[in-house]
N, C-alpha and C positions, 0 to 999 in steps of 0.2 A: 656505647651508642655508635660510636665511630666503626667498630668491630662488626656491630650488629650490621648496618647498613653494607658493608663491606661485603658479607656472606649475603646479603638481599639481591646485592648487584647490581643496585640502584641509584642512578648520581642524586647527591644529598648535600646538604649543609646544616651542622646545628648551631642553632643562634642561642646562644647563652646571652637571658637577659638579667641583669646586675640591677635591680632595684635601689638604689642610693647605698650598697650596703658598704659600713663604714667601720664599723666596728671587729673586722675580723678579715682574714685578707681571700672574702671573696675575689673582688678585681682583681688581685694578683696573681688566683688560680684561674680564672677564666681568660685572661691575658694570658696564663702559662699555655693554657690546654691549645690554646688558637695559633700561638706560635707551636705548637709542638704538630701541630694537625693545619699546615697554613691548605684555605681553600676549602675545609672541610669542616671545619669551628671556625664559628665569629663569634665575638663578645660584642654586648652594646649594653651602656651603662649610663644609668642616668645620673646626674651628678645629686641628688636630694632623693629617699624617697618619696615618689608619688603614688605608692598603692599598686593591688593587683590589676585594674582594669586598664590605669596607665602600660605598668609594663607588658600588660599583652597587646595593647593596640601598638607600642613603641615596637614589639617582636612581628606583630604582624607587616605593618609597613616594610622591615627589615627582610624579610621574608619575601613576601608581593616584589621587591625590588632584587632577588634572587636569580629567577629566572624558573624556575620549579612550576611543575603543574598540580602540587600539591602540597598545603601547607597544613603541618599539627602540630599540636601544643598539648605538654603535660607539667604537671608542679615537676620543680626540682629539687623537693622533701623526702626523693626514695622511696615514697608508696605506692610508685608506679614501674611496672617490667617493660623496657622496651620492646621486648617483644610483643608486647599488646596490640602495637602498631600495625603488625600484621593481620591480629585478628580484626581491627579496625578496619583497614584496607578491604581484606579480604568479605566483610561484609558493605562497605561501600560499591564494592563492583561487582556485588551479587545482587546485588539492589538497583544499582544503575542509580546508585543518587549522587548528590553533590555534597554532601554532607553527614560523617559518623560523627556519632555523640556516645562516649565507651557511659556503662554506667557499671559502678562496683558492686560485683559480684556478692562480694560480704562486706562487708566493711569492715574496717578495721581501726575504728575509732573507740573510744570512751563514749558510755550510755551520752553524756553529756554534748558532746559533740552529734552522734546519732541524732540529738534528740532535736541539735539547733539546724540539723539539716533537714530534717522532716518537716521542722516550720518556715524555713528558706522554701523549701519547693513547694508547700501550700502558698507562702507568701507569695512568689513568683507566679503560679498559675492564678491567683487572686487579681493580682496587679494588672498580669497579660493579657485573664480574660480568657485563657487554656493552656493547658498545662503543652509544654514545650518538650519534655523529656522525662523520662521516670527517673530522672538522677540528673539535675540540671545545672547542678553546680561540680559533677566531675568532671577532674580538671584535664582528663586526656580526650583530646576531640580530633578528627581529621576533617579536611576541608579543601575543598578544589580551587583555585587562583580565581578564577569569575565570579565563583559566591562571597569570598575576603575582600576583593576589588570592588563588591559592590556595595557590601555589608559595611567595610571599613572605615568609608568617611562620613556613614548615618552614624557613626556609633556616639553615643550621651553617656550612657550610664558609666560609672567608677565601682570601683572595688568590687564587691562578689555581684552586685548589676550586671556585670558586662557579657556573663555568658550567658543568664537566660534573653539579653539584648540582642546576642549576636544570632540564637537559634530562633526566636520570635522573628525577628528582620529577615532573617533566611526565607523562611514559612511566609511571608506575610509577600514575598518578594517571589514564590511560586517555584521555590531550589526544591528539590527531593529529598529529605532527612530522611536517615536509618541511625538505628542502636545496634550495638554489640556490649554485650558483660567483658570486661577487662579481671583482673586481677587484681586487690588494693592490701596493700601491707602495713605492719604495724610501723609507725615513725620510728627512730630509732636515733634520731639526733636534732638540734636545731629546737624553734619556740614556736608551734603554733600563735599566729595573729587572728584566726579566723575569728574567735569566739572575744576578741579585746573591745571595751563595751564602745570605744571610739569608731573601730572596727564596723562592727552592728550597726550603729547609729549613723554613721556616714553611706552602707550600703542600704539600710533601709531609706532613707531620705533620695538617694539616687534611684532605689526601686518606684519612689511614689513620682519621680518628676519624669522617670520612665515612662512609667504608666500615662502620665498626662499629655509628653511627648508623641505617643504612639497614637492616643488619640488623636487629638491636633494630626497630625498627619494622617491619618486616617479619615481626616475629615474633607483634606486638601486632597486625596489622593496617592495611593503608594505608587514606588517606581518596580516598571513589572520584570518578569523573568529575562532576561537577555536573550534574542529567539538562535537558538543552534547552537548554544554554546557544547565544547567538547568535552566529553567523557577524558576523566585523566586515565593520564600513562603512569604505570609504577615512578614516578620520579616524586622526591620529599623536598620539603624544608623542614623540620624539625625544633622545634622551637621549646626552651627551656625557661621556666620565670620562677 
């Protein structure tokens, strides 16, 4: 990643975010990579895990406090090419939006998996009231500093809630969303949690208190688009969970 951004020519920081992991010397290596890379790798670690929607609001914050006009985030499970980013990029400012949402190309999961994300994205556009993205739960997105900034302190939902939260609230807040197809690879190491029935059961529960969030404020009134805000410049923050 550090390589990549290098040949981009882009000033950059990747936030490698440490989910409580205890069991294997994550921390170790993301503390090694940040000293090896100082300025250019941060690590930020929570001491417990708290779930996926924590550690992306803990990387976004970390991010927004960068100094970057652009902040994206992908799993760090390998099924994602950094180069994606580009193709990301490159259709946000063909779009003139404030917000890419990658959505995988093929997938590269087990029918089972497939199958729990096809009821995720029904479920989500159920909840929402409309559907938010053709692939709402992939995990590589780009994002401009004014829509993070404004997004980030409505955020409610926990674990796989948080990104159809974060592209609903975009939308509902009058930012411009675009799509591009990324690339999705086979896993090749590490335990999928997606499908763990604790897992389920905790994002569904946060999808339904979502939902009744979003009303409730929609009944008070949303906060609207920030008027003039600026088209970003190639500059990243990069953010790993």
């Amino acid at each position: 990643m550090v390589a990549y951004f290098e040949r981009l020519g882009c000033p950059s920081t990747i936030i490698v975010v440490n989910d409580g992991s205890t069991r294997d010397d994550t921390r170790q290596a993301a503390d090694g990579m940040a000293r090896a890379f100082p300025g250019r790798v941060q690590a930020v670690h929570h001491p417990r895990n708290a779930g996926y929607g924590a550690a992306l609001r803990t990387g976004i914050r970390t991010a927004l406090a960068s100094g970057h006009q652009l902040i994206g985030f992908c799993d760090a499970d390998g099924q994602f090419e950094i180069e994606s980013f580009g193709t990301l990029l490159a259709a946000l400012q063909d779009a003139r939006a404030d917000g890419c949402a990658g959505y995988r190309l093929v997938r590269a999961d087990s029918l089972a998996r497939r199958v729990m994300g096809r009821g995720w994205h029904w479920l989500s556009g159920l909840a929402l009231g409309t559907v938010v993205a053709r692939d709402v739960d992939c995990g590589f997105k780009v994002f401009t500093c004014p829509l993070l900034a404004m997004v980030e302190p409505q955020i409610r939902g926990g674990y796989a809630a948080v990104s159809p939260e974060i592209l609903a609230r975009a939308a509902a807040a009058g930012f411009v969303l675009t799509e591009a197809g990324v690339r999705h690879q086979p896993r090749a190491a590490g335990r999928q949690t997606g499908a763990d029935p604790k897992v389920v059961l905790w994002s569904l529960l946060r999808l339904c208190q979502l939902r009744l969030t979003l009303r409730k404020e929609k009944r008070h009134g949303r906060p609207s688009h920030p008027a003039g805000s600026a088209r970003p410049a190639p500059e990243a923050a990069a953010e790993r969970t």
